[in-house]
N, C-alpha and C positions, 0 to 999 in steps of 0.2 A: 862478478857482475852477471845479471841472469837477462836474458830479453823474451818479450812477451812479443808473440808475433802470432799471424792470423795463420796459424798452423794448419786448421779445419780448412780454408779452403785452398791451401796449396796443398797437403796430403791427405783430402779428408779418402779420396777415392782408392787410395793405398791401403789406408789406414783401416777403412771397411773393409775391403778384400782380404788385409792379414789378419784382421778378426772375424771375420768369416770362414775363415780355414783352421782358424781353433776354435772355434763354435763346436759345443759337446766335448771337446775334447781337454778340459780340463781336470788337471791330474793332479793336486794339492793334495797327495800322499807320496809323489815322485821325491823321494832323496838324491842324497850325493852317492860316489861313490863309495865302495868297502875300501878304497885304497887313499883318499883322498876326501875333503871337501874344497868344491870349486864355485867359486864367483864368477860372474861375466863382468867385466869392466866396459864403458865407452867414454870415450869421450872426443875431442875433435884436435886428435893429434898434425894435423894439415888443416891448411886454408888462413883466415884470417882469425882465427881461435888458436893458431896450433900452438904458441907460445903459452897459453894458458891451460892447453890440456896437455901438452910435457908436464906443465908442473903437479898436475894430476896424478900423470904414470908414475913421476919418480917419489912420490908420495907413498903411491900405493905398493910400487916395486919395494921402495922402504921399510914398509908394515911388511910385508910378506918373508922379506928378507929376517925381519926382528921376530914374527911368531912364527917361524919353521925355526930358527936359532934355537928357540926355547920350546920345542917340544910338539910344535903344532896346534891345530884344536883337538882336542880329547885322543891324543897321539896320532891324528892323521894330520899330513901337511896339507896347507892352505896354497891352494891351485888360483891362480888366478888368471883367466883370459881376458884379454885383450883386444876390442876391436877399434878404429879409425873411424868416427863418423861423419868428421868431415865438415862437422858445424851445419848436417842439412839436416834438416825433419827426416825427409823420405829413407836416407841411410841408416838413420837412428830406429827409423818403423824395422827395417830390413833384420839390422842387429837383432834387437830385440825377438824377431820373430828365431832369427837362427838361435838365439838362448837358450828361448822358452824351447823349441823344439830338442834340447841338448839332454837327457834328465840328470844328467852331473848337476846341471848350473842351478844352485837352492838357491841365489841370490845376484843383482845387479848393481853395479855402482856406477851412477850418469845420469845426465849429459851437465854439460855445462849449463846450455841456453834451457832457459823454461820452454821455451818451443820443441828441443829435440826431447825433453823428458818426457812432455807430455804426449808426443806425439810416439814414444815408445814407451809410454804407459800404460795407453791403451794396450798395446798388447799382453804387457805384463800381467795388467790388471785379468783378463782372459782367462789368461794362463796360469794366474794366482802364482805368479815370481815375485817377492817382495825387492821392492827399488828406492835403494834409498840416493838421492840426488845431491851431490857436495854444495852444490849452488844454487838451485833454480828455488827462483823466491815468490813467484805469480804466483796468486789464490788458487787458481784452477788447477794446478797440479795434483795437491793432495784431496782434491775433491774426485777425483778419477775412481779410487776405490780405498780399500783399507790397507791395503797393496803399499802405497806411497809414501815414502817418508823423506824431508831435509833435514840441511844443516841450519841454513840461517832462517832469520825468521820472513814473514811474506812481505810483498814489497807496503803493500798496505802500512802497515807495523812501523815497517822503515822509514818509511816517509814521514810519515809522524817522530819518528827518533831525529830522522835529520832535520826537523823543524824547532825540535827542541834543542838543539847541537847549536843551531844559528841564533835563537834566540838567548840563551845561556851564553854566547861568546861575540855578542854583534847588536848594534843598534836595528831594530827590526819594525821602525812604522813604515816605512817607505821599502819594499823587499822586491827586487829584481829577480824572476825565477825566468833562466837559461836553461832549455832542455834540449839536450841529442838528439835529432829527427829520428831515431829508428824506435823500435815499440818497446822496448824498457825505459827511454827517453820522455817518451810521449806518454808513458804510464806516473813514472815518476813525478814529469813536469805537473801532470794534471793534480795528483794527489798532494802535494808539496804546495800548490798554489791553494788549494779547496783550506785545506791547514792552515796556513797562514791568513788564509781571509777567515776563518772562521774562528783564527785567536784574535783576531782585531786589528793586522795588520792589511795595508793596503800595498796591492800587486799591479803598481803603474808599467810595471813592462813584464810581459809572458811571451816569450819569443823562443823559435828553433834554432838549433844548429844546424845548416842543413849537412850530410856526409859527406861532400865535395869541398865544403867553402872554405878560403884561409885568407879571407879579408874580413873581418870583422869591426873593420871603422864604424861603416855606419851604425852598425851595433853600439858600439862604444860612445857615437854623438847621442844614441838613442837615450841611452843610460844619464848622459850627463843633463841630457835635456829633461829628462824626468825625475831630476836631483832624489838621488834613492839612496837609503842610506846604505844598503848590503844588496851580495848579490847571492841566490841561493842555485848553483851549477852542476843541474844534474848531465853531465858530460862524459868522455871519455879521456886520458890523459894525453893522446895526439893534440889536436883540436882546443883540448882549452892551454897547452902550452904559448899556442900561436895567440889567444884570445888573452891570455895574461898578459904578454909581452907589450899586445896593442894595447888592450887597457891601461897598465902603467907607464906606457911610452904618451899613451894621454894626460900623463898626469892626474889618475883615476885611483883614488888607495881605499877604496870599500874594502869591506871584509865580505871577501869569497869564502862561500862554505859548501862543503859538495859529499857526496858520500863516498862508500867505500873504491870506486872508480879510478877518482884521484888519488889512491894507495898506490902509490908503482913510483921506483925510482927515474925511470924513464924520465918523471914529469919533471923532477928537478932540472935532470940532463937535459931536456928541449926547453924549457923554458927560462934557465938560469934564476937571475934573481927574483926574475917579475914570480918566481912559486914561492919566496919567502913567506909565510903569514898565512897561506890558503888552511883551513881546517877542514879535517877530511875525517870520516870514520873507517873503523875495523874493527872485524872480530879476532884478529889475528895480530901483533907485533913482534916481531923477534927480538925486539931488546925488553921485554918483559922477562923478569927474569922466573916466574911462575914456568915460563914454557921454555927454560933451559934445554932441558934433557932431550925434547924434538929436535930445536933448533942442533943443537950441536951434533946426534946423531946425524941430519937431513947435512948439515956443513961437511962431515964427515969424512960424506957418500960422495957428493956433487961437487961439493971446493966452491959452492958457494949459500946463504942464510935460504931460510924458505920465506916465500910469499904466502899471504893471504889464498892463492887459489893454492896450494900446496897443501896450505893446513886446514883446508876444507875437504880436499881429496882422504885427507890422513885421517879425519873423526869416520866422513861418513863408511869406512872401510872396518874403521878401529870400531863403531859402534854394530854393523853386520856380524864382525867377528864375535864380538861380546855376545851378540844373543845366540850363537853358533856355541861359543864357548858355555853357556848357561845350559843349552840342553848336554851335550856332552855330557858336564859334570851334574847333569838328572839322569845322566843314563839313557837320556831318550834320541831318539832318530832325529838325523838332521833335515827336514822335511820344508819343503817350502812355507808347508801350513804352519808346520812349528816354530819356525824360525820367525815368521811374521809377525804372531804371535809374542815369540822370545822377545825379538826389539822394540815393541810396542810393549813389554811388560818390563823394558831395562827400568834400575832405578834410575836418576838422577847419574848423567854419564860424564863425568869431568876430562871433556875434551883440549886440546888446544884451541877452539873458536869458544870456550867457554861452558857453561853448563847446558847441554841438552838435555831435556826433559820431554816425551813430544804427545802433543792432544790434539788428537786426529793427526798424526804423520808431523806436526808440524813445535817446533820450539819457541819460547820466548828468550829470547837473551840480551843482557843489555851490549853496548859500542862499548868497546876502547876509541880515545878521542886523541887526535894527534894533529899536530901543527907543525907544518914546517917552518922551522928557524934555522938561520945558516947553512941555508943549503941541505938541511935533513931532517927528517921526520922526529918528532919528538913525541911523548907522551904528553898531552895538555890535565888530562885527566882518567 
């Protein structure tokens, strides 16, 4: 999950000052070392993210572990550094500037939230560090420069995916859209609602979560009172555990459909039965048996399956490397410029979130579609 937040005016004044201090000083011939090629990682291993950027590190720890096993890139081993952001902007700006200032670091893998990417974009961008981001899915990221690259596709894109998800698996003239009060919430809600009114569905209830709340009755009266056929929950899987339980404790059995958010075992675990039936997408499943070989390496390591941010952390490393590995075997310097370059000219890169391809930084890829039945996530299609 990525959040879009008003980044510009909580660091814009940061964000100037650290590109202000590499102003002129941009070095798009800076390589790696003769002993090594080094990555900068971030992500927000602490705070209310930090569960989801562990599962980043030990992603990425995994890949590093697997291409030094075999040889390295073009026999140097793959270094990877490690920073903490913390899930803030200002920490991500901070990173990002000690990277770029690094001339080891030819390349960046981070953040989680589209606010910390972009907000340590900018400096990238500067610095001409190419960044390629596991998660962040707002438009504005890879507008920043040519510098930027994801995994998944923009939320734009998605939202449209998830309107087609609901309709394909749900009665949809009457469509209830529930969004998260924070700015990937508020981004989603809006774009999921403009979609559905603009396929010919009507949207008798748009309404917030707010981040505190865990009374959702009147919610629940709201819904039944504007007899809706499906409910479309861009949420997060705390909060709508507690909103499922009340819903069916109403005696309310719509078809909930939510996006990749609601992917977490968690949701089962807090919500019990009332998660039976919810459909949720990904670009990731471990019981797909196409992504064997991840899954059970990542099982291994950890003694337990990977998640969706896990197998996001693993492409956008595994596709870095790949364009590292492309100059290598041309013979040429691992350069920031070249490497930028390298990954914007990969072909068609068959990752675990599926095929990346990217035009302008960015990928089209279609959902894996899953439904939980009996207490666990299933393949619907």
């Amino acid at each position: 999950m990525t959040h879009r937040i008003n980044w510009l005016g909580r660091t814009g004044l940061a964000i100037v000052a650290a590109v202000g201090l590499l102003q002129g000083a941009q070095a798009p011939a800076i390589a790696q070392s003769a002993e090594s090629v080094t990555f900068g990682f971030f992500a927000p291993l602490s705070g209310r993210f930090g569960a989801n950027g562990e599962r980043f590190k030990e992603a990425v720890d995994l890949f590093v572990e697997q291409t030094n096993a075999n040889g390295g890139i073009g026999g140097k081993p793959l270094v990877v550094l490690t920073e903490d952001d913390r899930g803030e902007p200002m920490q991500a700006t901070a990173i990002a500037q000690k990277f770029s200032e690094n001339p080891d670091v030819v390349a960046a893998i981070g953040s989680f939230t589209s606010g910390n990417s972009i907000a340590a974009g900018e400096i990238f961008a500067t610095a001409g560090v190419p960044q390629v981001s596991p998660s962040s899915s707002h438009p504005d990221y890879t507008k920043i420069s040519k510098f930027q690259f994801r995994i998944p596709n923009t939320q734009d894109t998605m939202s449209l995916m998830y309107v087609k998800t609901l309709k394909e698996n749900a009665p949809h003239e009457r469509v209830a859209v529930i969004y998260f009060q924070d700015d990937w919430g508020i981004y989603v809600g809006n774009a999921t609602k403009a979609a559905l009114e603009e396929g010919g569905s009507e949207v008798p209830v748009f309404e917030a979560m707010l981040p505190d709340a865990r009374d959702f009755r009147p919610l629940v009266t709201k819904l039944r009172q504007a007899n809706v056929d499906s409910i479309l929950l861009a949420s997060h899987y705390g909060p709508t555990a507690i909103f499922l339980q009340q819903l069916r404790q109403a005696g309310m059995e719509q078809q909930v459909v939510g996006p990749e958010t609601l992917y977490n075992p968690e949701l089962i675990t807090l919500a019990g039965e009332a998660a039976n039936g919810i459909i949720t997408t990904t670009y990731f499943f471990p019981g797909d048996p196409t992504k064997a070989g991840f899954v059970e390496a990542y099982t291994a390591k950890y003694g337990r399956e990977p998640d969706l941010w896990a197998a996001y952390a693993y492409d956008a490393i595994s596709i870095a490397a790949a364009g590292a590995k492309a100059l290598a075997e041309a013979g040429q310097p691992v350069t920031r410029e070249a490497l930028r370059d390298a990954i914007d000219d990969l072909p068609p890169f068959e990752g675990v979130t599926g095929v990346t391809e990217f035009v302008d930084g960015t990928p089209s890829k279609e959902l894996t579609i899953l439904k939980i039945t009996d207490g666990a996530y299933t393949l619907l299609q």
